[in-house]
Each structure stands twice: as C-alpha cells, then as structure tokens.
C-alpha positions as CSV (number, residue, x, y, z in Angstrom):
1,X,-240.7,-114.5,8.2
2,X,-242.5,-111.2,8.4
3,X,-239.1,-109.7,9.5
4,X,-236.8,-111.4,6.4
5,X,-234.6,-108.7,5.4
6,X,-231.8,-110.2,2.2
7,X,-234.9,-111.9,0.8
8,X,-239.0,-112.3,0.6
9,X,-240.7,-114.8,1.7
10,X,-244.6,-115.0,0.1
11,X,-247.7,-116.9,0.4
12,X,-249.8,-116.5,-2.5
13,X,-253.5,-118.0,-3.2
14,X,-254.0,-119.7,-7.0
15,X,-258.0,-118.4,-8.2
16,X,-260.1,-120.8,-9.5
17,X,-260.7,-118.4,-12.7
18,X,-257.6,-118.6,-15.1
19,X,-258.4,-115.0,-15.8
20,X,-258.0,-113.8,-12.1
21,X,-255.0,-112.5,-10.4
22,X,-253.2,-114.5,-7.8
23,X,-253.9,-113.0,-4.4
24,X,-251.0,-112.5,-2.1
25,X,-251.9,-113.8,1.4
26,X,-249.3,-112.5,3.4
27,X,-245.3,-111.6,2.0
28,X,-242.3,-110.4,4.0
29,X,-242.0,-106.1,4.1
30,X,-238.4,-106.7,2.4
31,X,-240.4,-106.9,-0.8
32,X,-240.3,-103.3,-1.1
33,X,-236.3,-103.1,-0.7
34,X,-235.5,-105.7,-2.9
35,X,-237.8,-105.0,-5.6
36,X,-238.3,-101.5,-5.4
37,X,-242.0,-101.5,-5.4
38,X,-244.3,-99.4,-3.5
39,X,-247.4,-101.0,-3.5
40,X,-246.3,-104.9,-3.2
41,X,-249.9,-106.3,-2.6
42,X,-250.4,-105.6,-5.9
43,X,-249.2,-109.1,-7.5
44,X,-249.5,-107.9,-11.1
45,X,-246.7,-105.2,-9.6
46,X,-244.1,-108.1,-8.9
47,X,-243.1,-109.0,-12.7
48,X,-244.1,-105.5,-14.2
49,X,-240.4,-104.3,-13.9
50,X,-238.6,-107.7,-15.0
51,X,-236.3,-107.3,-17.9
52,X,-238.1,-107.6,-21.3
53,X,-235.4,-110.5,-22.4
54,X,-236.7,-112.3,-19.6
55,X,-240.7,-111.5,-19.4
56,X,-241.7,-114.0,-21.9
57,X,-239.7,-116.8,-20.0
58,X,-240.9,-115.7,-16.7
59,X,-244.7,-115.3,-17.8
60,X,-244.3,-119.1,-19.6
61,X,-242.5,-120.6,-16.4
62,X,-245.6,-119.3,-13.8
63,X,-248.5,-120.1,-16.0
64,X,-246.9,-123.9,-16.5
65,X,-246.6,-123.8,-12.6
66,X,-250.2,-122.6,-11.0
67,X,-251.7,-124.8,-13.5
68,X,-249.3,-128.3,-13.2
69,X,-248.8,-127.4,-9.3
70,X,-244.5,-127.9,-10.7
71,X,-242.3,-125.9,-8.8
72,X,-241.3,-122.2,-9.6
73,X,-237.8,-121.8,-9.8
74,X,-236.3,-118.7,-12.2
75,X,-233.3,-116.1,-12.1
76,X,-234.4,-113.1,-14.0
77,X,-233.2,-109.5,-14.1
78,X,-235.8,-106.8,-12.8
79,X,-235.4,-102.9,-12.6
80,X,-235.8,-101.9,-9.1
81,X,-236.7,-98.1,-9.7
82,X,-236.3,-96.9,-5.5
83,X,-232.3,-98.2,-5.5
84,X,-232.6,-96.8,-9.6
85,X,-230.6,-100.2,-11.3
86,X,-231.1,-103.3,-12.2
87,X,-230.8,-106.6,-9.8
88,X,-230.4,-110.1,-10.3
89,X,-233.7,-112.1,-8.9
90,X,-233.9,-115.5,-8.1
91,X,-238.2,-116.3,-8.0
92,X,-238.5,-119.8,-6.4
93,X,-241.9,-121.1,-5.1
94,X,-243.8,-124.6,-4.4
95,X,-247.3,-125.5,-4.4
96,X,-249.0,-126.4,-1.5
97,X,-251.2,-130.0,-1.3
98,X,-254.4,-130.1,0.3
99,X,-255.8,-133.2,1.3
100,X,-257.8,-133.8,-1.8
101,X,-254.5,-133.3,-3.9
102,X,-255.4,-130.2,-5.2
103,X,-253.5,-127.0,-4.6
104,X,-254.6,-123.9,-3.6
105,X,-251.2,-122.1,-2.3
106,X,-247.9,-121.6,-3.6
107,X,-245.3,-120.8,-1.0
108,X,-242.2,-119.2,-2.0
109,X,-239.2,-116.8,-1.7
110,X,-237.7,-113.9,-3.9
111,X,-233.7,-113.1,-3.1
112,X,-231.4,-110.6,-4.6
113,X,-228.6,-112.4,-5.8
114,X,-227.3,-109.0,-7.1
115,X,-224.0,-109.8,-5.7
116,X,-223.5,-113.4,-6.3
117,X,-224.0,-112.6,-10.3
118,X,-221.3,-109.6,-10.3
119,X,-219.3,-111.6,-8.5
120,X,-219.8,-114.1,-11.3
121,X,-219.0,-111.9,-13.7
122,X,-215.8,-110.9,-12.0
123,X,-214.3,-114.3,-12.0
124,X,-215.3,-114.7,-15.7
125,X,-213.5,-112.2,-17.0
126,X,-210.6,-113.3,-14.5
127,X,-211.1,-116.5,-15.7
128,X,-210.7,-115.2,-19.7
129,X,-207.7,-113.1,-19.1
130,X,-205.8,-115.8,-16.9
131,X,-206.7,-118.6,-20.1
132,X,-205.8,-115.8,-23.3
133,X,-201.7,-115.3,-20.9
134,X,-201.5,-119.6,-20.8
135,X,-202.9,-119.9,-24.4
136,X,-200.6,-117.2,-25.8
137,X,-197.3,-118.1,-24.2
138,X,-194.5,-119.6,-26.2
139,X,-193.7,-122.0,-23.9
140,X,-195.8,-125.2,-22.8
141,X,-197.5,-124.9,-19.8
142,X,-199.6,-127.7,-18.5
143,X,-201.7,-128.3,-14.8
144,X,-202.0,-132.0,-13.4
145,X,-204.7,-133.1,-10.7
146,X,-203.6,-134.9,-7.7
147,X,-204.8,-138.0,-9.8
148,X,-201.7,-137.0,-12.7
149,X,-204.7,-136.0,-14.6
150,X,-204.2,-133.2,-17.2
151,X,-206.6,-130.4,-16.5
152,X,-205.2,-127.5,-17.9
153,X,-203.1,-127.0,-20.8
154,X,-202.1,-124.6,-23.2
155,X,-200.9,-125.2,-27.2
156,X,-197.5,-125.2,-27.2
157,X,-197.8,-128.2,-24.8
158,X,-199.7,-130.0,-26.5
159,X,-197.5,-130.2,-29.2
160,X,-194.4,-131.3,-26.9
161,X,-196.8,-134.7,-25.7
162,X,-197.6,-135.4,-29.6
163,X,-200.9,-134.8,-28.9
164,X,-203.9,-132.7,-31.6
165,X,-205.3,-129.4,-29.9
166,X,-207.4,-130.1,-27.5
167,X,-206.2,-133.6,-26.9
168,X,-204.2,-132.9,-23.0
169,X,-206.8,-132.1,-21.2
170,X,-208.8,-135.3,-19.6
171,X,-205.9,-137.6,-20.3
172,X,-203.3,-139.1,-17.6
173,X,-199.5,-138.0,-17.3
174,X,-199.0,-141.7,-16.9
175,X,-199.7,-142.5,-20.8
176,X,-196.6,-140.1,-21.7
177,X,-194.0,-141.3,-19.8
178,X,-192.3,-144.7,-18.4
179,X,-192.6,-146.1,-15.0
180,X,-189.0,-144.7,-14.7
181,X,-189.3,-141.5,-15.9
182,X,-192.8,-140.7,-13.7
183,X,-189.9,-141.8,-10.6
184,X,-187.8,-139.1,-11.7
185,X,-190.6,-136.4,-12.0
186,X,-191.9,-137.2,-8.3
C-alpha cells in the first residue's frame, strides 16, 4: 500500500476532542503526486486546495462522517500546485469498528480521476453535437432496440408516427404497424 502509485491509500485516527485535527497514521507517498502537496502529514493540508464550489460540501460531508462513523465518499476538484492545474478527486473512506462499536479509524483512498472526467466531458459534448445533426435534420430519423423499442428519435419522425414531441422514445415499433407490415420491415 505504501507503494500505491494512480491513488492514496490512508489510515487516519478520529480525536476524541471535536476541536482536534484527525491524525494521519500512515498514507501512501503518492499523496504528494496526486495532490501536489509537500508536507502531506499535515491533514489540515489535504482539503486546503479543494475548489471553493466544492469546500462547503466537502467540509459538511467529513464532519457528518467522523461523527455518525457513515462512509466518506466525495468527487471534488482540488488545485494541485506541483503539476500547476486542477484535478478531479474522488475522497472515499470507511470507519473502522472496534469491538465495543465505537470507531476510532477511518480507512480510505484518494484517486485522480482527472482522466475519467475529461473523458466525460469529451463524450458530452460528442454526445450534444451528434443529438443538435438528428434533431435538426429534415428528414425523420428514428433508432430501435433489439426489443423494437424506440430509443432515439428526432422531430420530424415523430410527426410521421402521429405521435406529440417527445412521445417516440420508450414506445414499441409494434404499436405503429400491422402484423403484416412488421413481416415486411424484417
């Protein structure tokens, strides 16, 4: 774990003082890569680049869980100053039960998921230009499942089925035509 290098993977201690600072027991080296932090046994240091859009959420989200012992789990944007831009982090962590069901611990691991969210982005905007050419043709143009389901379609086929906008999609080829006339499609 000690050797992790695409993600972190932490240990930290929950202090019996609400007003005390976690204490990090042990965390992976690739702390300092991924969030560009020089002195990482600092806890305090961890959250103090996050994005101030997502601060507030992050800062509600780990108080609710050292003090219910619920499970960590956010995605929030943090400024990484050694690599100089800004990274996508996903925070998850879990408490650890001792005996008496109390916890002390919260295990846990921080990942870049830099990549994963441009690569989002990327098929989003794919994903808008390929719906605007459909929507905007002047023919219809309609997409069936292997179940004769209507998943995509655009206006102008719509109006060939008789059907309000928005009304194709979800509904089965097999309420607009005859038995003979689905034959003939096949």
């Amino acid at each position: 774990m000690i050797n992790a290098r695409n993600f972190v993977i932490y240990r930290i201690r929950i202090p019996d003082d609400s007003e005390e600072t976690p204490e990090i027991v042990f965390h992976s080296s690739s702390i300092e890569d991924i969030l560009g932090i020089d002195e990482p046994d600092n806890f305090n240091n961890w959250f103090e680049n996050a994005h101030v859009d997502d601060i507030s959420r992050l800062k509600k989200a780990f108080i609710l869980s050292i003090y219910s012992g619920r499970n960590f789990n956010e995605t929030y944007r943090y400024f990484n100053k050694k690599k100089n831009k800004w990274v996508w982090i996903n925070a998850i962590s879990n408490p650890v039960l001792e005996p008496d069901g109390s916890y002390k611990y919260f295990n846990g691991m921080i990942i870049d998921i830099t990549e994963s969210k441009e690569l989002e982005g990327i098929l989003s905007e794919s994903e808008k230009k390929y719906k605007y050419l459909i929507d905007n043709l002047s023919i219809g143009i309609c997409v069936n499942d292997t179940a004769e389901n209507f998943i995509l379609a655009n206006e102008e086929a719509e109006k060939l089925y008789g059907v309000e906008q928005n009304g194709l999609v979800g509904r089965n080829l097999r309420e607009f035509l005859n038995a003979d006339q689905f034959e003939q499609m096949k």
